[in-house]
PDB file of N, CA, C and O in Angstrom:
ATOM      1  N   UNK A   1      -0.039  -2.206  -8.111  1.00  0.00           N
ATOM      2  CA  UNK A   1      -0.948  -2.467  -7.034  1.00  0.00           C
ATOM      3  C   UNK A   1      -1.273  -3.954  -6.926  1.00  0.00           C
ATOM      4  O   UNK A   1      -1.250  -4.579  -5.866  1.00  0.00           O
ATOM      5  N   UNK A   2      -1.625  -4.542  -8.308  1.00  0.00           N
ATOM      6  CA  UNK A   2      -1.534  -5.822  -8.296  1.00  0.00           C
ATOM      7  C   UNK A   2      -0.679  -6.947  -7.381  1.00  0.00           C
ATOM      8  O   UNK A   2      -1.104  -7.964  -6.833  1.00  0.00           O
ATOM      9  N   UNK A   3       0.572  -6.435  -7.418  1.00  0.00           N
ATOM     10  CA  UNK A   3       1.673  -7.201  -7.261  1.00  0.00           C
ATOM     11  C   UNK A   3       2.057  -6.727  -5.485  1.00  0.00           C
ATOM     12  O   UNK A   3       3.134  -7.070  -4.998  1.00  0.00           O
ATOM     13  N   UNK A   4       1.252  -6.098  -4.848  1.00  0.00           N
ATOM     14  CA  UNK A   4       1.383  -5.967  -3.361  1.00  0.00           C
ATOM     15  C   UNK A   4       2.084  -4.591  -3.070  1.00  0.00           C
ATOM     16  O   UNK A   4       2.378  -4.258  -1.921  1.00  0.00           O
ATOM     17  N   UNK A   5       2.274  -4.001  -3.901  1.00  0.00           N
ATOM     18  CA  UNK A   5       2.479  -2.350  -3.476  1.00  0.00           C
ATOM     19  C   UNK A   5       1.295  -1.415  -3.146  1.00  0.00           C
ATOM     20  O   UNK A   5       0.534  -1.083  -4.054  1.00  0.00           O
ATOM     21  N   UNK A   6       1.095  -0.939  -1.773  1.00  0.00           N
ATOM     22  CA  UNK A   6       0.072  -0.247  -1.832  1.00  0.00           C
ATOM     23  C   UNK A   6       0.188   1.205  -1.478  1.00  0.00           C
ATOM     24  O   UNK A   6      -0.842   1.841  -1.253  1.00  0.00           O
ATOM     25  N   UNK A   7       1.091   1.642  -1.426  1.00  0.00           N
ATOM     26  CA  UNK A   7       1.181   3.170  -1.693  1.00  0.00           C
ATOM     27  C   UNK A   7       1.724   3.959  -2.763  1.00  0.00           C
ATOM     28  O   UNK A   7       2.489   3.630  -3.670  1.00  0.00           O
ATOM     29  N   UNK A   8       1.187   5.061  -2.491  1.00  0.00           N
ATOM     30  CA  UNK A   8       2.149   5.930  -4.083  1.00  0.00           C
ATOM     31  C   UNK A   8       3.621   6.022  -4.202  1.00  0.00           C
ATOM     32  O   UNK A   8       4.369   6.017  -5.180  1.00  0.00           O
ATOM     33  N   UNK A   9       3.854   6.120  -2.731  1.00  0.00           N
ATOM     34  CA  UNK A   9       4.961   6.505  -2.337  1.00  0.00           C
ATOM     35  C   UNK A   9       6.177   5.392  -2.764  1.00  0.00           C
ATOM     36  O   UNK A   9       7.350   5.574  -3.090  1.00  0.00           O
ATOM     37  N   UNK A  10       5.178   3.878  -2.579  1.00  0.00           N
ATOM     38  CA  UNK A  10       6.056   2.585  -2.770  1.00  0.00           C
ATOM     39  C   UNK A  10       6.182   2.566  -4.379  1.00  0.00           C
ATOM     40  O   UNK A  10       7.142   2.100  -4.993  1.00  0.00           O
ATOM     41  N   UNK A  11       5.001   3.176  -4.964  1.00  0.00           N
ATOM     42  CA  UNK A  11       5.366   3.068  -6.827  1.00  0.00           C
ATOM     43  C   UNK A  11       6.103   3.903  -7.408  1.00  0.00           C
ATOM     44  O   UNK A  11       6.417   3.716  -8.584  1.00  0.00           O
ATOM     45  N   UNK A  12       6.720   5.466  -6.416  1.00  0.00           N
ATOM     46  CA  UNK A  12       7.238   6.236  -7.462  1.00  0.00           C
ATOM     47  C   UNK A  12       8.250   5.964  -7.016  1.00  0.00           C
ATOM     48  O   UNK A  12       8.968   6.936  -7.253  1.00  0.00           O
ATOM     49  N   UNK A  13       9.258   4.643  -6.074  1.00  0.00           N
ATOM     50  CA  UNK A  13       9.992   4.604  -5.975  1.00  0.00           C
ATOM     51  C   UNK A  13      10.547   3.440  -6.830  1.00  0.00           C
ATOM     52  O   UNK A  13      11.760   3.246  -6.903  1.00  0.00           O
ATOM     53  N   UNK A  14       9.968   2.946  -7.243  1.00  0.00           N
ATOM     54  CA  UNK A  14      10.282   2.147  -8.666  1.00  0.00           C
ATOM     55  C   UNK A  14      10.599   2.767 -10.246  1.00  0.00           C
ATOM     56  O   UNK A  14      10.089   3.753 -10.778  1.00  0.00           O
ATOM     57  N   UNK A  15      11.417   2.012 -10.680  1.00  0.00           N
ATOM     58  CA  UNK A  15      12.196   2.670 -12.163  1.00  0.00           C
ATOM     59  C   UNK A  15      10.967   2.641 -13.301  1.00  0.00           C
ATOM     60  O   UNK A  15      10.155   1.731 -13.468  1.00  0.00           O
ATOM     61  N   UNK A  16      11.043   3.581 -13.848  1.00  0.00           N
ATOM     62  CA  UNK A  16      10.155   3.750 -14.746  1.00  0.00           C
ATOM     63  C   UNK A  16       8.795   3.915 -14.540  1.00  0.00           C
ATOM     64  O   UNK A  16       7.993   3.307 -15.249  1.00  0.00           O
ATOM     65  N   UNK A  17       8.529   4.465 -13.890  1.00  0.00           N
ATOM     66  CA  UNK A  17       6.991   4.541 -13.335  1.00  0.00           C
ATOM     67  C   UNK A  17       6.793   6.207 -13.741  1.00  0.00           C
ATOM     68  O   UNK A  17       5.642   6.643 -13.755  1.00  0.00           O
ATOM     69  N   UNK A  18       7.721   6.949 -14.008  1.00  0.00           N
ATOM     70  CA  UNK A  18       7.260   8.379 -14.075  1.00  0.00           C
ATOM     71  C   UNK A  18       7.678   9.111 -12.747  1.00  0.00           C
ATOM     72  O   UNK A  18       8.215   8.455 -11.854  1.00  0.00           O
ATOM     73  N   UNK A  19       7.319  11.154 -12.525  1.00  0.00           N
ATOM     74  CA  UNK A  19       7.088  11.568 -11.067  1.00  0.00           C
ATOM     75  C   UNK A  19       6.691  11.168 -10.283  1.00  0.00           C
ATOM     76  O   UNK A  19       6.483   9.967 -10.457  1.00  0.00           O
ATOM     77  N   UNK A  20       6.292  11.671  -8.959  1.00  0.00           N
ATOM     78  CA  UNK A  20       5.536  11.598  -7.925  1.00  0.00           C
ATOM     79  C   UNK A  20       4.355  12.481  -8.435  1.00  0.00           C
ATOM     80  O   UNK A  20       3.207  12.234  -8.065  1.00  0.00           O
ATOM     81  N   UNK A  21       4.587  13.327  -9.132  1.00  0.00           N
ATOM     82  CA  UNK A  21       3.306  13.997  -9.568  1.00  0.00           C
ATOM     83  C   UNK A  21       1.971  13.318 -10.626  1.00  0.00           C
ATOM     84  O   UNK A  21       0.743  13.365 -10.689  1.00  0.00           O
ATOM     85  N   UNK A  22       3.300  12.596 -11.469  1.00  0.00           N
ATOM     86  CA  UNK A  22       2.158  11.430 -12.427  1.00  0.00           C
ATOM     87  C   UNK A  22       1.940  10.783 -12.083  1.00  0.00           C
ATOM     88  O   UNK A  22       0.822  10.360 -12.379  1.00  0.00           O
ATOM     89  N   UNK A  23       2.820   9.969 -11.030  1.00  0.00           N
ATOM     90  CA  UNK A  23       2.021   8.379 -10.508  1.00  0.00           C
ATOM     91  C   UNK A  23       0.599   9.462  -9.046  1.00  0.00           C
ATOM     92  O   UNK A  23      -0.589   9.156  -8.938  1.00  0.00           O
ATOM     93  N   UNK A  24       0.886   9.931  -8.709  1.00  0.00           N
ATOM     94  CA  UNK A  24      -0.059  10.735  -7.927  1.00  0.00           C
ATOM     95  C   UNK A  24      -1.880  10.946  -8.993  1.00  0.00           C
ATOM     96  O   UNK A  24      -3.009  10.455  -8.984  1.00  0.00           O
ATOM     97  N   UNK A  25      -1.242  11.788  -9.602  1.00  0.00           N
ATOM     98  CA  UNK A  25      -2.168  12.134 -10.634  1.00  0.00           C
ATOM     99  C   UNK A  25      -3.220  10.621 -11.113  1.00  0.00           C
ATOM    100  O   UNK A  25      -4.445  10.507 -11.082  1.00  0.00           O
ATOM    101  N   UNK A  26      -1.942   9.417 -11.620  1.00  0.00           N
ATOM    102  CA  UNK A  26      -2.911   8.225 -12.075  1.00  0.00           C
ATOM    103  C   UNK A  26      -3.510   7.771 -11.615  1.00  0.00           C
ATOM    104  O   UNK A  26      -4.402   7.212 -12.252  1.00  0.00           O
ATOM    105  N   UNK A  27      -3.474   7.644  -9.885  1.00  0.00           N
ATOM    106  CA  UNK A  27      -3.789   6.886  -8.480  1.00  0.00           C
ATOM    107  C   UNK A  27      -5.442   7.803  -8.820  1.00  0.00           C
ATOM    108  O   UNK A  27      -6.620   7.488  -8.988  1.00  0.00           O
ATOM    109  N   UNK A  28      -4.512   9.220  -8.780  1.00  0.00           N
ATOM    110  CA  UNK A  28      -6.453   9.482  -8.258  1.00  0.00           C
ATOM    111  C   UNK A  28      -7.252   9.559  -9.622  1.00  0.00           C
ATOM    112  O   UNK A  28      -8.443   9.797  -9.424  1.00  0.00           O
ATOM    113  N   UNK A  29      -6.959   9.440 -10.764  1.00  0.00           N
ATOM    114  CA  UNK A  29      -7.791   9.189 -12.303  1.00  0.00           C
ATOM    115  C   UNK A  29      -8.596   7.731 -11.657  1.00  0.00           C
ATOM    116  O   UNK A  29      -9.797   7.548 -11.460  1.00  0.00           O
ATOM    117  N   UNK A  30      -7.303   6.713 -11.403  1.00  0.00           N
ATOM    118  CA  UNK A  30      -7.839   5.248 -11.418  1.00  0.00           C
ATOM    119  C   UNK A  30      -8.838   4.875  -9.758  1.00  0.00           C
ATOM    120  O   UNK A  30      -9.278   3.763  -9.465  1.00  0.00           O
ATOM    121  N   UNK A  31      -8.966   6.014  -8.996  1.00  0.00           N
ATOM    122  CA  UNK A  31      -9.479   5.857  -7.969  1.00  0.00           C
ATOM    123  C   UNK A  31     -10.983   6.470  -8.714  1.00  0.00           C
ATOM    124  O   UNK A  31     -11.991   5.765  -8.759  1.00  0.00           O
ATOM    125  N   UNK A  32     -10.950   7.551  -9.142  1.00  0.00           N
ATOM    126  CA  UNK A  32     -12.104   8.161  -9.531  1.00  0.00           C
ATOM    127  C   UNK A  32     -13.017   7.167 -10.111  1.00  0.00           C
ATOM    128  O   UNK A  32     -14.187   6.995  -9.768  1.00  0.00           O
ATOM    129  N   UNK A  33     -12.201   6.356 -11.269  1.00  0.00           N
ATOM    130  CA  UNK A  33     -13.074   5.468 -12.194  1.00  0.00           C
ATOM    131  C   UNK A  33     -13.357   4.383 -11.490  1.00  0.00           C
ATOM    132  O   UNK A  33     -14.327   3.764 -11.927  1.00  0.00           O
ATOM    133  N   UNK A  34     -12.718   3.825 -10.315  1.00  0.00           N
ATOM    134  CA  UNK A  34     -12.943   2.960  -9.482  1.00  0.00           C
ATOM    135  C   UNK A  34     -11.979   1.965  -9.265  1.00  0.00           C
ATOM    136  O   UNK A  34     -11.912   1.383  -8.183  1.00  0.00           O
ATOM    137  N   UNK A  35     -11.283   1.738 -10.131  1.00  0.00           N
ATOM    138  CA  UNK A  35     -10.137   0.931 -10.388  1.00  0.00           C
ATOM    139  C   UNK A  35      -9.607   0.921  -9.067  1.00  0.00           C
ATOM    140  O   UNK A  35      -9.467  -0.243  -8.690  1.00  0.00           O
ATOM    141  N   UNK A  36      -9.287   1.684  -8.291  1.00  0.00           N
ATOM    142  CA  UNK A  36      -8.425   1.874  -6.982  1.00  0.00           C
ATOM    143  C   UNK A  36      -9.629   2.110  -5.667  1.00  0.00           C
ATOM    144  O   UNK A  36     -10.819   2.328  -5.896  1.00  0.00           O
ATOM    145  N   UNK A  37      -9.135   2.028  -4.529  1.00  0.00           N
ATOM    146  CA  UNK A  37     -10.328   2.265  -3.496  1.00  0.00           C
ATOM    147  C   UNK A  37      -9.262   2.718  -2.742  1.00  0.00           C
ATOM    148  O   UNK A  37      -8.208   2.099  -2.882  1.00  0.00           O
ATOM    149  N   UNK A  38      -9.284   3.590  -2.026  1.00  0.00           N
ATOM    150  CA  UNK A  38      -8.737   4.263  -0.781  1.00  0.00           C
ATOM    151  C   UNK A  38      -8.452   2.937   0.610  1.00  0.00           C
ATOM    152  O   UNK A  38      -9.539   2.618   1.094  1.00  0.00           O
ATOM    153  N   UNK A  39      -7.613   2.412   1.067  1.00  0.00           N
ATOM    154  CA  UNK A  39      -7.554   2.032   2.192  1.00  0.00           C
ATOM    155  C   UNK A  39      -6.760   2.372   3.303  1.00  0.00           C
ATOM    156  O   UNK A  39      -6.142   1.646   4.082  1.00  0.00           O
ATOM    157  N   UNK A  40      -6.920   4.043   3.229  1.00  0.00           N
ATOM    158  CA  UNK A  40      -6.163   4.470   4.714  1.00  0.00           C
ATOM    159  C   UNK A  40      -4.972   5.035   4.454  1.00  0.00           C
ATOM    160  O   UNK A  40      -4.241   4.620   3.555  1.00  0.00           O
ATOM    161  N   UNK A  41      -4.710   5.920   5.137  1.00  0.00           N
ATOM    162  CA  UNK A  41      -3.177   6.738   5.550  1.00  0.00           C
ATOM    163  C   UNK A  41      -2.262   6.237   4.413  1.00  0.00           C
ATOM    164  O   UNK A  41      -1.275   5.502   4.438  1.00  0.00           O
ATOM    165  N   UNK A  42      -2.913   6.879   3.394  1.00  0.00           N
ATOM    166  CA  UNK A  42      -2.077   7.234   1.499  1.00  0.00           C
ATOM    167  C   UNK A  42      -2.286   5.593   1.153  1.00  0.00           C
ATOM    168  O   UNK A  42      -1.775   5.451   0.042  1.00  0.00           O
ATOM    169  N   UNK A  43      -2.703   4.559   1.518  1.00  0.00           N
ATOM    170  CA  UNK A  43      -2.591   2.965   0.763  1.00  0.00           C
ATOM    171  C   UNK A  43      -3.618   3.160  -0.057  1.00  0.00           C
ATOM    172  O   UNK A  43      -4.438   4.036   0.215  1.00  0.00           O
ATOM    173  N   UNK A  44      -3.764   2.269  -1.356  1.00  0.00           N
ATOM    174  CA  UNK A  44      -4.915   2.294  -2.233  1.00  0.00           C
ATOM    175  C   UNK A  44      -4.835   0.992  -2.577  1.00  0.00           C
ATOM    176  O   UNK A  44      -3.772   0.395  -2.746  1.00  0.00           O
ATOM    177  N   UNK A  45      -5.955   0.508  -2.691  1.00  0.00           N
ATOM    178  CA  UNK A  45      -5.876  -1.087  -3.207  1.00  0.00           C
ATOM    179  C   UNK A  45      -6.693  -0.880  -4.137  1.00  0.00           C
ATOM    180  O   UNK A  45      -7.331   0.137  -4.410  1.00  0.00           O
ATOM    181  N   UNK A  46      -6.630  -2.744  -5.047  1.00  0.00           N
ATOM    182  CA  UNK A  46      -7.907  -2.666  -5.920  1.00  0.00           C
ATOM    183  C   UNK A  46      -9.100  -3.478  -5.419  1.00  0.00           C
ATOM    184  O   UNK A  46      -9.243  -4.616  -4.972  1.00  0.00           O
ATOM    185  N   UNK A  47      -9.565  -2.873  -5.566  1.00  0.00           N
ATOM    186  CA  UNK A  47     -11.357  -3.590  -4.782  1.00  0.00           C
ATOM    187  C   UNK A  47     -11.296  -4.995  -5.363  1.00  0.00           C
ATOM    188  O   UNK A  47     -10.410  -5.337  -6.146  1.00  0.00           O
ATOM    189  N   UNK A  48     -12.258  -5.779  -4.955  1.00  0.00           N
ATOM    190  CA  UNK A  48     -11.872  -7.440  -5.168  1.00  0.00           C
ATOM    191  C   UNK A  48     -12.622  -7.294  -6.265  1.00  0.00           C
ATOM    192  O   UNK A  48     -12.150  -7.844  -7.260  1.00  0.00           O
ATOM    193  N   UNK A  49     -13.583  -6.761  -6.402  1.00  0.00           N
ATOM    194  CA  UNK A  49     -14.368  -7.034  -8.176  1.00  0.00           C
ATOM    195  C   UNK A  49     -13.633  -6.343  -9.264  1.00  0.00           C
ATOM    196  O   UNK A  49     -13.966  -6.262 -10.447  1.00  0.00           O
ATOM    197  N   UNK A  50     -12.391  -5.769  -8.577  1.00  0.00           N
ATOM    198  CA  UNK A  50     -11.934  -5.441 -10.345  1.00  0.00           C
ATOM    199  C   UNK A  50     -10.426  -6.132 -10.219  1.00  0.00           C
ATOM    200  O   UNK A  50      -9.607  -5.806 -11.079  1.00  0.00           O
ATOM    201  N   UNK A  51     -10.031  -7.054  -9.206  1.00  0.00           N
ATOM    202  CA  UNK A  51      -8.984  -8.029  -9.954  1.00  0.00           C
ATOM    203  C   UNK A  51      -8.908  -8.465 -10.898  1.00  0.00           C
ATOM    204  O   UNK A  51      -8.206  -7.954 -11.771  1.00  0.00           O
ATOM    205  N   UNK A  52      -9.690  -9.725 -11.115  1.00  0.00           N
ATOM    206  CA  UNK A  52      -9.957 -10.513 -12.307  1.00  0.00           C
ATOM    207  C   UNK A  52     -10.083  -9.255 -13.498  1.00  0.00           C
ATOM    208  O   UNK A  52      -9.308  -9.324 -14.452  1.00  0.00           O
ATOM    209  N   UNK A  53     -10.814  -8.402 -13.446  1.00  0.00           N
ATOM    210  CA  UNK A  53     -10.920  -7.317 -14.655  1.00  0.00           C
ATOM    211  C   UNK A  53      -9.640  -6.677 -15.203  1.00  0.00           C
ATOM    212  O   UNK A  53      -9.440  -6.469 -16.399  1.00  0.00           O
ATOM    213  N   UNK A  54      -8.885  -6.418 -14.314  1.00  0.00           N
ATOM    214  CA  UNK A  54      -7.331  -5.938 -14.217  1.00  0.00           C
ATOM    215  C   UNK A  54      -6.681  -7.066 -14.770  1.00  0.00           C
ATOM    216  O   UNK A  54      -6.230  -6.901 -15.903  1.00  0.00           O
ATOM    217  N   UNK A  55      -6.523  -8.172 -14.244  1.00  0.00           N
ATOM    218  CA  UNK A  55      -5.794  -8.973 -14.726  1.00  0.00           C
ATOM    219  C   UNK A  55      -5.715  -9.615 -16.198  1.00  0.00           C
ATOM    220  O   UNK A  55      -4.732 -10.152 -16.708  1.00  0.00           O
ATOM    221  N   UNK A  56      -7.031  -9.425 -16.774  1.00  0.00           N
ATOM    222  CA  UNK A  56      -7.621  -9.517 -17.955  1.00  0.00           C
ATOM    223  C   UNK A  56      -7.176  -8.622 -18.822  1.00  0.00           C
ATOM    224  O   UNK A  56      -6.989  -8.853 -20.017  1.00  0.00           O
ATOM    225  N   UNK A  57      -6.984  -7.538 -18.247  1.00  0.00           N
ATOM    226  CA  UNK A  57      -7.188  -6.169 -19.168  1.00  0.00           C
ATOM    227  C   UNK A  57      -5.337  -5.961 -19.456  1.00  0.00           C
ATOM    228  O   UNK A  57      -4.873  -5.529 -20.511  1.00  0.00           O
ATOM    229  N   UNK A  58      -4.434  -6.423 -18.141  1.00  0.00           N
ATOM    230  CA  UNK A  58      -3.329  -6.621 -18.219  1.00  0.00           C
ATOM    231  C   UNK A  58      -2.381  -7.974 -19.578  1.00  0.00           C
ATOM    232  O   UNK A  58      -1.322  -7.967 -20.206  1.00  0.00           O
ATOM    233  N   UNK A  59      -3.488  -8.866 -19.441  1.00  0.00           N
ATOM    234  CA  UNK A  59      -3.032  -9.528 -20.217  1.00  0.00           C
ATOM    235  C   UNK A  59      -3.029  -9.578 -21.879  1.00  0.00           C
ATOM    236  O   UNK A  59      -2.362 -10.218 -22.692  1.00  0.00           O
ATOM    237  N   UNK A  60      -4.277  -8.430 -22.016  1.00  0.00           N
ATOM    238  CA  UNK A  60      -4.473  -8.852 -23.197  1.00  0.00           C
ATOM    239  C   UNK A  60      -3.555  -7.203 -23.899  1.00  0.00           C
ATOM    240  O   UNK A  60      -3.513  -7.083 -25.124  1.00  0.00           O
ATOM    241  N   UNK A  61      -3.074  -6.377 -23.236  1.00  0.00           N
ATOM    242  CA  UNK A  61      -2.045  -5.710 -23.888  1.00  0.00           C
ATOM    243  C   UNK A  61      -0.494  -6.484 -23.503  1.00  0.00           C
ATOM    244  O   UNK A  61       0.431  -6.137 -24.237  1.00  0.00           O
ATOM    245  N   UNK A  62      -0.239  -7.272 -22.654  1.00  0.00           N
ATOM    246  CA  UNK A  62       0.686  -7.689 -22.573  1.00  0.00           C
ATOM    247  C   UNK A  62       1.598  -8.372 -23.956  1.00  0.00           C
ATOM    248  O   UNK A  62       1.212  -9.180 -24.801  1.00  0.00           O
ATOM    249  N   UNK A  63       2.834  -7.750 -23.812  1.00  0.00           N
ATOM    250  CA  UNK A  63       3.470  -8.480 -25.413  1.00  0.00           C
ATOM    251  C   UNK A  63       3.219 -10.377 -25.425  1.00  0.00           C
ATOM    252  O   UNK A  63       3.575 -11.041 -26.398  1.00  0.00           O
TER     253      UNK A  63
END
């Protein structure tokens, strides 16, 4: 989502991401907790106050 994909549809078409049923499933875990916000006809973005948090949280498991 970070990186300018905003549908499910655009992530389960990428390698290694899992089903359509798990990347489905994570969208709405990470929407629930807030991480994700709904913007319309299946797009989900991340709300502007949890970039920086994401990006943080990305880096510090990053190898």
């Amino acid at each position: 989502m970070l990186s300018g994909r905003t549908t499910t549809a655009e992530l389960t078409a990428l390698d290694d991401v899992g089903t359509s049923g798990q990347v489905y499933h994570h969208v709405r875990a990470l929407t629930a907790a807030g991480w994700l916000r709904s913007a319309g006809r299946g797009a989900v973005q991340v709300p502007a106050e949890r970039v920086v948090p994401a990006w943080v949280a990305l880096a510090l498991v990053a190898p």
